[in-house]
N, C-alpha and C positions, 0 to 999 in steps of 0.2 A: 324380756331379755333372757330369762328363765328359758321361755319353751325355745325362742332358737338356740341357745345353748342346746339343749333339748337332742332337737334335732339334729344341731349338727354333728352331735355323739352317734345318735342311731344309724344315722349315713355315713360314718367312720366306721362303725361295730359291723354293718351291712359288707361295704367295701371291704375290710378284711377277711368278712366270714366269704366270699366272693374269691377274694386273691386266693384265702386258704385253700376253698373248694377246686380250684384252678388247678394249683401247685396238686394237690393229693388227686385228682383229675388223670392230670399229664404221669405221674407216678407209676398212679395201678395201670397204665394206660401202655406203659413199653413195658412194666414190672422188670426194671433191669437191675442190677446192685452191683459195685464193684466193692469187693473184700480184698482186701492188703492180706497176703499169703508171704509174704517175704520171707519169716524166722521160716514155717511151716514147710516153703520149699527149698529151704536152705542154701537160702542167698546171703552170704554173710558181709558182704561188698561193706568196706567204709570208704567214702573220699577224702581224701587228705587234700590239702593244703598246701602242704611241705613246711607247714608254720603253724605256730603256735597263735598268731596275730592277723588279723583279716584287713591290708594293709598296701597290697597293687592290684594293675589291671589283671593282672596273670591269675592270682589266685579268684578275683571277682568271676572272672570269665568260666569256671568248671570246665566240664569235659563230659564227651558224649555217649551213647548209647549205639549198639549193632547190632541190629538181627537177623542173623545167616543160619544156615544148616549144613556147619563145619565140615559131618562127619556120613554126609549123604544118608542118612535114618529116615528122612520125611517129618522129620522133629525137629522146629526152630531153635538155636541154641543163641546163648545171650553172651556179647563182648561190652564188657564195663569199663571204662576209662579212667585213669586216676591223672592225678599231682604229684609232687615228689617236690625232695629236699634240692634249690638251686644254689647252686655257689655262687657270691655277690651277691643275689637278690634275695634268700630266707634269711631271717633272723640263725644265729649262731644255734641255739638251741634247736632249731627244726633239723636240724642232721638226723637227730631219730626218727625221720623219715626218710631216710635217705634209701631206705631201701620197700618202700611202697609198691606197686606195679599194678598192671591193666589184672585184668580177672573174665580170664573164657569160662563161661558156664555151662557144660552140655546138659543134656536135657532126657533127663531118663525115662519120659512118656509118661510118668505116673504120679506127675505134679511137684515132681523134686528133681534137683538140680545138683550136679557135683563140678569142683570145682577141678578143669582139667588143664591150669596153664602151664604150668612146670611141663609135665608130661611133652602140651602140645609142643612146648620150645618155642612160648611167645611171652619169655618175660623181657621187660625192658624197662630201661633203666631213666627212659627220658621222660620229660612232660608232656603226655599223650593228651589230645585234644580229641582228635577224630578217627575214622579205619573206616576207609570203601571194602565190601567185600564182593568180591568178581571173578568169574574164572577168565582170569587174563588169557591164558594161552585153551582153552578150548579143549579142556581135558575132561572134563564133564566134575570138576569139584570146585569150591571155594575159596580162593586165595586171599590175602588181605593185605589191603594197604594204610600202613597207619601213619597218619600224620600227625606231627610233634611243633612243643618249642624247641626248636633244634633238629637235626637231622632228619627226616622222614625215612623209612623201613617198609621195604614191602616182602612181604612171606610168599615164598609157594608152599600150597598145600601139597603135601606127598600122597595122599589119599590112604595115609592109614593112621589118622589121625595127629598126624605131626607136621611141625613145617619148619621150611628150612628158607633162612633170609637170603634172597636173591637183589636183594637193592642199587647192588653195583654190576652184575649185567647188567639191570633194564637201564640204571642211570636216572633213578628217579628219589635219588634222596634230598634233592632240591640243591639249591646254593648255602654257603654257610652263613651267612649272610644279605641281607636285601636292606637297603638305603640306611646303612653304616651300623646296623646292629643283626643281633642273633633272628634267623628266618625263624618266622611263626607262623605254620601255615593251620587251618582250622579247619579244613575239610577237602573233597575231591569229590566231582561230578565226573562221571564215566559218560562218554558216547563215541557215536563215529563221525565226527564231523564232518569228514571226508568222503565219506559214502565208499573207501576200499576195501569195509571189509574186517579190520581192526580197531581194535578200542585204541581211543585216544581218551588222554586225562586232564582234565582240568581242576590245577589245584590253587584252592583258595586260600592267599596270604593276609594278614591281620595287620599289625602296625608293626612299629619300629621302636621297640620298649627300653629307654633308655632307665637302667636303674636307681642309678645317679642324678635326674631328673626329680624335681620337686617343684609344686607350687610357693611361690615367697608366704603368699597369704594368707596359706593353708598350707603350710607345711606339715601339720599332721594330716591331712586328708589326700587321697590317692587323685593324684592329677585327672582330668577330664581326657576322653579318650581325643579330644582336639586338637591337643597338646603336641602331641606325638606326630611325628610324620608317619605315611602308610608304606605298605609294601605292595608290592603288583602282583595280584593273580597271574598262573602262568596255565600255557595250557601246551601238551606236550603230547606229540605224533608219535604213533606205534609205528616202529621201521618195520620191512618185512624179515628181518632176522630177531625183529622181539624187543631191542631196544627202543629208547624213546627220548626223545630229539624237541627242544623247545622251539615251537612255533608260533613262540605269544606276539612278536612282534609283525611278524610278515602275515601275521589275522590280525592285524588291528585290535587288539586285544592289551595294549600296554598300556596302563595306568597307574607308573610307579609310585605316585601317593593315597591309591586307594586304600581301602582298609575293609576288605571282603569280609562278613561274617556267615557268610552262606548261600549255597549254589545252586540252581533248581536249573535243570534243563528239559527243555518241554519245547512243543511247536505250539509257542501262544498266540500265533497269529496265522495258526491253521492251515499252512500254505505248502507244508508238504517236507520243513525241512526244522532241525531240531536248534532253536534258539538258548541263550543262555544269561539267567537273571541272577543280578550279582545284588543282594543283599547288603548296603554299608556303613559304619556304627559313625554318625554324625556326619553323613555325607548324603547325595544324591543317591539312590541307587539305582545300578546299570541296569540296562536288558541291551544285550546285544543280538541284535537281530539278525538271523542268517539269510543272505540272500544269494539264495546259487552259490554256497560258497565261501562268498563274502561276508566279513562280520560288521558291520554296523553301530556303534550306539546310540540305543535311543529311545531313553528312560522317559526324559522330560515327553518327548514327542508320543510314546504310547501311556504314558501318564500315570506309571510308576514310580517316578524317582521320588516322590514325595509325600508327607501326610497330607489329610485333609485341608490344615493350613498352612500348604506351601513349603512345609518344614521335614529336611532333611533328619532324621532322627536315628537314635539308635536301633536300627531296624539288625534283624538277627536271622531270619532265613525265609525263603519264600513257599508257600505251598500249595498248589495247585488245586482245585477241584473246581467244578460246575455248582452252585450253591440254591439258583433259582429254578432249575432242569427246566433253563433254555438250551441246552445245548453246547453252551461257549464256556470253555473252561477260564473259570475268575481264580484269582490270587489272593490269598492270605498272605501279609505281612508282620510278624507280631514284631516288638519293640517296645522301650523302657517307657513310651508314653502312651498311646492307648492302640496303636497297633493302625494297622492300614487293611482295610478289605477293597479290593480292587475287582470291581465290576466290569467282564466284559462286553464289550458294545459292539464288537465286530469290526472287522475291517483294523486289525490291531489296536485296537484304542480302548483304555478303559477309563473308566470314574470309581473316583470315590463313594463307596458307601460306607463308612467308619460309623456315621451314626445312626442314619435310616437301620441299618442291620441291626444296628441293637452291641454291638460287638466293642467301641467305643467305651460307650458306657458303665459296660463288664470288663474291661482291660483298664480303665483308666486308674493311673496311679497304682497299679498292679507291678510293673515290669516284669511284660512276657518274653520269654526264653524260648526251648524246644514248646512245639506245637503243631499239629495236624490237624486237615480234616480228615474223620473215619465213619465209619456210620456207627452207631456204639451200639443199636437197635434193632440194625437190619430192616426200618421200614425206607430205604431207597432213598433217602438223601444226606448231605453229608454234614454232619455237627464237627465241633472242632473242642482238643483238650488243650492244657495250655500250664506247661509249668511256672511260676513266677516266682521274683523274690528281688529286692534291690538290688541294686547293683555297687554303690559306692560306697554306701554303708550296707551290715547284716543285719538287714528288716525282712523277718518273714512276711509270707505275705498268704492268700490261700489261692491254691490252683482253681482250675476253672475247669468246668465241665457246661460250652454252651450246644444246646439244644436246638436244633432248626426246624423249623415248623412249616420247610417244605416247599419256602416261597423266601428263602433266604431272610430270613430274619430271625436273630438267636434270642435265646431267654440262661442263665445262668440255670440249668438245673443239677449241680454240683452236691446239694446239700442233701437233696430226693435220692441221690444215686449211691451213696457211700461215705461212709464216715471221715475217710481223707478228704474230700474237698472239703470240709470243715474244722482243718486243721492248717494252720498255719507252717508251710514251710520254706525253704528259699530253695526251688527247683532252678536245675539247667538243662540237664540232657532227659528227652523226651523222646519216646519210641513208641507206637501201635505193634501187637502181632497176636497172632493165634497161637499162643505156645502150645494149649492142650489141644488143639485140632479138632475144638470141638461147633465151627462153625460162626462163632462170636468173638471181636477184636478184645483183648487185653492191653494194659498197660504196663509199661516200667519206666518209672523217672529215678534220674540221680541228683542228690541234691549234698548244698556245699552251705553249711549248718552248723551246728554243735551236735546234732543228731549224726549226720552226715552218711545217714543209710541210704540204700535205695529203697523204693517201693515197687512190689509188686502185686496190683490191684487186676486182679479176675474176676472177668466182666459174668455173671451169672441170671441169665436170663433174655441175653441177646437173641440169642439163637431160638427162643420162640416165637420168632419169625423167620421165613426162610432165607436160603445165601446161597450164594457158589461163589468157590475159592479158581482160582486161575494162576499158573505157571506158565509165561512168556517165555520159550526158546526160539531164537531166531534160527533157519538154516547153516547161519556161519559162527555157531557160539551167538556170545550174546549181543553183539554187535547191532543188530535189527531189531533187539528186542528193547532195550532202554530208549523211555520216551514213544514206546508205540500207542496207539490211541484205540483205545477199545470203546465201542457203542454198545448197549445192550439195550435189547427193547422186550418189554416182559406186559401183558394184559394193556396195551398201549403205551406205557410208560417209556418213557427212553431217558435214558443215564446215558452220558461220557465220563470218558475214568482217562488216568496216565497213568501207565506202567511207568513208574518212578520213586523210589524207595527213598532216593536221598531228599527229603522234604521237611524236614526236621532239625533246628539249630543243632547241630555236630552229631548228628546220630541218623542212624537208618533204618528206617522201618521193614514188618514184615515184607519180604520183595512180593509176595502172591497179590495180584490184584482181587480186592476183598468187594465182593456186589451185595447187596441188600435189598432182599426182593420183597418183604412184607412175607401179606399172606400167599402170593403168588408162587405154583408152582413147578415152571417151568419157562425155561430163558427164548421164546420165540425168536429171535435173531439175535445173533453176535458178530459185530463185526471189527475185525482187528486191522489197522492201518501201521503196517512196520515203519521203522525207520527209514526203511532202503527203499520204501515208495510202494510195496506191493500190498496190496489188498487181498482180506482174505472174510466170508462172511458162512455161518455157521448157525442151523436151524435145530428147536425143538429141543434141550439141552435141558437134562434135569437138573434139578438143584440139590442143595445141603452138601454136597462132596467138593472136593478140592479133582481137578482137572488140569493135564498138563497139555499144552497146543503147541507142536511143533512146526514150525512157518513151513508151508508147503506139504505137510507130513499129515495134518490133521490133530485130533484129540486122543490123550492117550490117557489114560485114570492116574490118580494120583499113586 
């Protein structure tokens, strides 16, 4: 009995010294590190609440991340989202937050950050959830649109560093109202659905938050988001004098008890025109699929609307990438239970692989929030980061950093990469970008805490392998460029990517399309597929630099 005891210690001791070697293997193997620089860059960002108490869906839900370059520099700068003090629904006491606000960070190239919102004239007084940013009118700068509990606000950019709220020309501060309470909307997907030429908006509404609302049985605990009736996504055509005009119902688009947590628009089924996947918190969720035009839904039938078992969950935003480099761009779903990776099969149809991925297992009981795939390594395929943290109660939880090995199947390497993944926090808004331009993805998450800082973790040692960075302008503004499909084929390898920034629960990622080429150096063909249908393909391209491609114009350096 002795020696199998014995043994079956040496075969344990073996096994670990095995797993250890593995883990410390894969390490030295990308040598990557992400270091929390936050104080250092002088992000002084707190998220408020608007309360003193962690106690509705409003304050559970946080608010997201933006990364645009405000002030045309070539330097990504960072828009942070807050909470604030509401009337009727914070405790009496949270008025001293009443005067909270979003926070524009520009970005002084030299790894620090100054806080420029006053100046820019984008403070506001509501509860900001999300901000598209886009040059609506084709001026060659950044405007923004930010969407609230309450009214929605969209800025033009003046182009000297200020803006000035335009909301009531375009007509896009939504309804005050949607199925008998205060509109909540959580984000906006930009495209041209219409193929004329202009962006049209599609913005994503949340539920219908009754304050007054309690559970009998749990009247101390915050109602279940079931409870609640939803509000209907709307989606809204750019006139040719600039205004914009709701068209959610004559596109079959109207689903007034949904409850959209996030918008991804992509052509997931490859056919030449730009579809759009609705994300929804204890419901089915949509893909509405375009055909010629026509919008369609049809989750169940391409075999997104659900987790692995059958279960509509609180899914939170959808993310695009190719994960096995077959070619076909698969979906990340994350959500409070173990999240949904959706494998494509072709001919629009995907499967579940929640568990075979490995991705199940490492989300489960986590509740993931904002999340992406990025390449964090630069060796050409795509991993995924993942803020988390409860949602009903305030149970930290620790983020996720999983690893893909290339053949889509992830491993948690969080703990190898940086001291944060080894800490417990309650993350919501999650953002990729290259703030220092130095060729490797960064991060910044917002988190809703008693900490309630953000983080800013620089990725240090990506870029020892090679990249090229890519800037989409379509010939008509950006029109053609959202949702265009980029091929790159580098020493045989071939990658698909979508130029699509909004991929992230309430937040926007760097918009440059970010490639990871390895040791390889140089991009043997490029091929870029617009929105508007034209094709366009591009040889012999060095790499390490960022690159701008003007549709019909060619490449022009960053």
């Amino acid at each position: 009995m002795r020696g199998k005891t014995t043994l079956r210690n040496t075969r344990l001791v073996f096994s670990l010294f095995l797993l250890f070697i593995t883990i410390v293997s894969s390490a030295q193997k990308n040598g990557v590190k992400f270091t929390d620089i936050t104080e250092k860059a002088g992000i002084t960002f707190k998220y408020t609440i608007g309360d003193f108490s962690y106690k509705n869906i409003i304050e559970s839900s946080g608010s997201g991340i933006t990364i645009f370059d405000y002030n045309n520099d070539k330097l990504m700068d960072l828009f942070l989202m807050n909470g604030t003090y509401l009337e009727g629904i914070s405790d009496p006491d949270g008025k001293v937050f009443r005067n909270s606000r979003n926070s524009l960070y520009k970005n002084n190239g030299d790894g620090t950050f100054t806080d420029m919102t006053e100046m820019a004239g984008l403070i506001n007084k509501n509860w900001s959830m999300a901000a598209g940013a886009i040059d609506i009118d084709n001026d060659g700068d950044q405007d923004l649109y930010l969407l609230n509990y309450g009214p929605n606000v969209f800025y033009r950019n003046n182009g000297n560093g200020t803006f000035t709220d335009i909301t009531a020309k375009l007509g896009l501060a939504g309804p005050e109202r949607l199925n008998g309470f205060v509109k909540w909307s959580i984000g906006v997907a930009f495209l041209d659905y219409n193929l004329d030429g202009r962006l049209d908006a599609m913005v994503g509404n949340f539920l219908a938050y009754d304050p007054a609302y309690y559970t009998p049985a749990t009247p101390d605990f915050m109602p279940h988001p079931s409870e609640y009736k939803g509000q209907e996504s709307m989606l809204y055509e750019q006139q040719p004098d600039g205004k914009f005009t709701d068209v959610t119902r004559k596109n079959n688009l109207s689903y007034p008890d949904s409850k959209c947590m996030g918008l991804t628009v992509y052509d997931y089924d490859d056919d030449g025109d730009l579809d759009i996947f609705q994300a929804n918190d204890h419901q089915l969720n949509f893909m509405f699929r375009n055909d010629n035009g026509v919008y369609k839904e049809v989750g169940v039938e391409a075999g997104v609307a659900a987790n692995s078992k059958g279960i509509g969950t609180g899914s939170m935003h959808g993310s695009p990438g190719d994960i096995n480099g077959d070619g076909m761009v698969d979906l990340l779903v994350t959500d409070l239970a173990y999240g949904a990776l959706y494998l494509n099969k072709g001919n629009g149809l995907f499967v579940d692989v929640s568990e075979s991925s490995g991705i199940a297992g490492a989300m489960a009981g986590k509740g993931s929030w904002g999340a992406v795939f990025f390449d964090f390594d630069n060796d050409g395929d795509q991993d995924i980061v993942a803020a988390d943290g409860t949602a009903e109660e305030l149970i930290l939880q620790y983020p996720l950093l999983l690893e893909n090995d290339g053949k889509g199947h992830f491993r948690n390497a969080g703990a190898e990469q940086g001291r944060y993944f080894s800490t417990k926090r309650s993350g919501r808004g999650l953002a990729v970008w290259d703030f220092d331009n130095d060729g490797d993805l960064d991060i910044i998450i917002s988190h809703v805490d008693e900490e309630a800082t953000a983080a800013l973790l620089r990725n240090d040692g990506g870029n020892a392998n090679n990249w090229l960075g890519l800037t989409l302008k379509g010939s008509n503004g950006p029109a053609a460029s959202i949702g265009a499909k980029v091929v790159v084929i580098a020493g045989g390898k071939r990658q698909v990517l979508v130029n699509q920034w909004a991929t992230s629960y309430l937040s926007n990622n760097d918009p440059r399309v970010h490639v990871g080429l390895g040791k390889l150096k140089e991009v043997d063909t490029l091929e870029i597929t617009w929105s508007d249908g034209k094709k366009e393909t591009y040889k012999n391209i060095a790499c390490n630099r960022y690159i701008t491609i003007m549709e019909g114009k060619g490449i022009m350096e960053h």
